[in-house]
N, C-alpha and C positions, 0 to 999 in steps of 0.2 A: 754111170757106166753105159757104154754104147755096144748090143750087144747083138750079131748078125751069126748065119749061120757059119761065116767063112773065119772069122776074128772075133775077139773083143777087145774095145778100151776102155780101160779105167786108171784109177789113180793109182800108185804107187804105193807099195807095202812094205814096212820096214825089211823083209825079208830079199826084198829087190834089189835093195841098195848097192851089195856086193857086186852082182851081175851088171847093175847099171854102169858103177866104178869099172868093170873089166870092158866094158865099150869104152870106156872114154880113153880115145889113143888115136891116134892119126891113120890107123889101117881100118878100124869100124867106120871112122868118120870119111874114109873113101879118099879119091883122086879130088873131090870139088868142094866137100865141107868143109867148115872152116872149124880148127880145133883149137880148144883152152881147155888145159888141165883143169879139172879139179881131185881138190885130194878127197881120200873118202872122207875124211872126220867134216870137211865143208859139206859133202854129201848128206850127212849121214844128222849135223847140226840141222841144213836145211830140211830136213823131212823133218826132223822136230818139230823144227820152229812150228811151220805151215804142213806139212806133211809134201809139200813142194805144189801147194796149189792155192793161190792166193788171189789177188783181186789185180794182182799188175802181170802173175806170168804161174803159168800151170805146167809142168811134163806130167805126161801121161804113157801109160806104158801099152802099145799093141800086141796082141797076147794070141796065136794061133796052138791048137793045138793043147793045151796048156805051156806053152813056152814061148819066151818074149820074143816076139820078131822086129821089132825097134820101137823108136822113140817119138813121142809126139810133143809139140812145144808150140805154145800157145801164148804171144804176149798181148796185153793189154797196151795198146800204146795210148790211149785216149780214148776219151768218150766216142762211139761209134765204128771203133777203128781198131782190129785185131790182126796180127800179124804172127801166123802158121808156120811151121816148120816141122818136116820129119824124116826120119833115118829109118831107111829099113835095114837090119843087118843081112850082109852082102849071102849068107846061105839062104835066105828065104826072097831075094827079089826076083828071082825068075817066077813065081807065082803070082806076080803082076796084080797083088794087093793093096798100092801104093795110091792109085787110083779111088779103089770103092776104100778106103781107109781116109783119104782125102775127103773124100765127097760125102762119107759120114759126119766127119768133123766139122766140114761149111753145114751142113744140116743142124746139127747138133749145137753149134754156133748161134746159128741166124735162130733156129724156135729156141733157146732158151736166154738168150742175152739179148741187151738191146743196140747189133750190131748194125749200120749200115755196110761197111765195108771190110772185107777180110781180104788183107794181100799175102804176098809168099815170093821170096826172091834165091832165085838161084845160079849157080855160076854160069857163066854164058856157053860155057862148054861141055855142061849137063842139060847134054839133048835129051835122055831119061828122064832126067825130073821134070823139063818141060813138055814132052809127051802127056805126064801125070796130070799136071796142072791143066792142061788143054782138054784135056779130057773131063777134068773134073769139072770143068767151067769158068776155067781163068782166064781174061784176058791178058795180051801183052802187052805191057803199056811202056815200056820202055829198057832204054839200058842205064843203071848206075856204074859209072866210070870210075875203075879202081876201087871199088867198094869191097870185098871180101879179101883179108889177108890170109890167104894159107902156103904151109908148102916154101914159104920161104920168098912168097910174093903177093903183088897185089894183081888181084883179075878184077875184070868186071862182069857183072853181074844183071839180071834180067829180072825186071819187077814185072808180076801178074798181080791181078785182082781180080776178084768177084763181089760185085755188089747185089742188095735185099730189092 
């Protein structure tokens, strides 16, 4: 648990589940996210299984206030090499959390795994989330072409990293 005076994140609790199934819909997931259904029983299976935190991919739930303020996702893609992602839901991002929420998780990251690099990719037309990342410490390394399908098309998309 990553625990500040403004937030906390931690793992997710069966009780979450619900709330988390009512984000998953193409309005939480905004104008740039990219959206896949899941149903809750896959939800609700995968907290079983792992409790949805396992050795290749973690969500974790950002929690202000006592109330979720969005989603953190954390993939293992390879030995040294993690790839971040997170949703704030759209009533709590004017509080400009998105940032010191990010910048916990590269911390949190780099002291306790054995990461060298953590990236994060966004649609080229979430000037938002690349403020976030610039901020937290990511570089812009480039644009992946066509990469993210949402919304009934393909965009391309803006790769950052931060390395140890």
């Amino acid at each position: 648990m990553i625990k500040t005076k403004d937030f906390v994140i931690r793992t997710v609790e069966h009780d979450d589940i619900e709330f988390i199934h009512s984000l998953n819909n193409p309005d939480f997931r905004g104008e740039y996210q990219e959206f896949q259904f899941e149903s809750k029983q896959f939800l609700v299976k995968s907290f079983e299984t792992d409790g949805l935190i396992s050795d290749r991919f973690q969500m974790l739930v950002a929690e202000a206030d006592k109330q979720i303020i969005g989603l953190v996702y954390i993939s293992f893609v390879r030995p040294g090499l993690v790839s971040i992602g997170l949703v704030i839901c759209e009533n709590q991002r004017a509080r400009n959390l998105g940032t010191q929420i990010t910048l916990s998780i590269v911390k949190y990251l780099f002291d306790n795994y054995d990461i060298r690099r953590i990236q994060a990719d966004t649609d080229i037309n979430n000037l938002s989330a690349q403020r976030v990342l610039e901020k937290a410490g990511f570089k812009k390394e480039g644009i992946l072409k066509s990469y993210r399908y949402h919304h009934g098309r393909y965009n391309d998309s803006v790769l950052y990293a931060v390395t140890k």
